[in-house]
C-alpha positions in Angstrom: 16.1 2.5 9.9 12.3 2.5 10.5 10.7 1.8 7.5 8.4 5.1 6.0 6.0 2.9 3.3 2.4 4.4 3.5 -0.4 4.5 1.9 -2.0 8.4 2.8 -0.4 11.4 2.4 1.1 12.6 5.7 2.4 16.2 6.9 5.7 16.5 7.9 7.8 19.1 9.7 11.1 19.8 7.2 14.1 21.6 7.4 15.2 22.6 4.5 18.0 24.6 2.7 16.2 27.6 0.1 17.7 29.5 -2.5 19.9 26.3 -3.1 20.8 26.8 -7.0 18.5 28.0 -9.9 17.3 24.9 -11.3 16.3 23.5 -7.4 15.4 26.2 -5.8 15.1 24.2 -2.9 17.0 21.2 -0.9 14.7 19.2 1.6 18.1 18.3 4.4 15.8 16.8 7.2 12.3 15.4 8.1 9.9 14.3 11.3 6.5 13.1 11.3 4.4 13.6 14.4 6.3 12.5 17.5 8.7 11.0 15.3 12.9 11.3 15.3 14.1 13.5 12.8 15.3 11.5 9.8 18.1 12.9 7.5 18.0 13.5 3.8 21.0 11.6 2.4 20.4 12.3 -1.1 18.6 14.3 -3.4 17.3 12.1 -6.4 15.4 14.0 -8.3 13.0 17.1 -8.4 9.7 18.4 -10.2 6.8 20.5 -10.2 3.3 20.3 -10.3 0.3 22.6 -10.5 -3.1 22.7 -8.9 -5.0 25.4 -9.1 -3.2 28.3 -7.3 -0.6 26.2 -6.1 2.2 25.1 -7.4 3.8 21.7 -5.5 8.0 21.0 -6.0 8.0 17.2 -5.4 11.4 15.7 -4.2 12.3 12.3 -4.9 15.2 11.7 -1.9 16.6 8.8 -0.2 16.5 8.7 3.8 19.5 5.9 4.2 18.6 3.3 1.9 14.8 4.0 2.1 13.0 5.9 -1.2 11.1 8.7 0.0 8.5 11.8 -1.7 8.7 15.0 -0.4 5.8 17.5 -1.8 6.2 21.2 -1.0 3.4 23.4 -1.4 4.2 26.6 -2.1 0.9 28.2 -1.1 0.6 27.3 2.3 4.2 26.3 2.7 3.6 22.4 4.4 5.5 19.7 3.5 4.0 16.2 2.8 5.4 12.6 2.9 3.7 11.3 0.0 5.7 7.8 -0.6 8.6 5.5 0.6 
């Protein structure tokens, strides 16, 4: 599995499953970054919110395999952002 450490913020393209339950209103299921493979979501570790401003960003701590990875979701503009690995 490639490994996903950075050090910037980068945008991702995310399919994801909404209206999931009430307390996660949403379930990240797979990623790509540019010109990347798609990389599945094997677990969902934990989830929380944050607000800036106007906008209000669910952050999703998942694992990819065995690698730790942040999801941010802004729900403003609606794009998805691979913070950490």
């Amino acid at each position: 599995m490639k490994n996903f450490n950075n050090t910037k913020p980068e945008q991702v393209e995310v399919m994801a499953l909404f209206g999931y339950d009430g307390m996660t209103p949403c379930q990240p299921l797979r990623f790509r970054k540019r010109g990347g493979a798609e990389v599945e979501v094997t677990e969902l570790l934990r989830t929380r919110i944050r607000f800036a401003e106007k906008a209000t960003f669910h952050i999703f701590d998942v694992l990819a395999g065995r690698e730790k990875i942040q999801l941010e979701f802004n729900s403003v503009d609606l794009s998805w952002i691979l913070v950490k690995a």
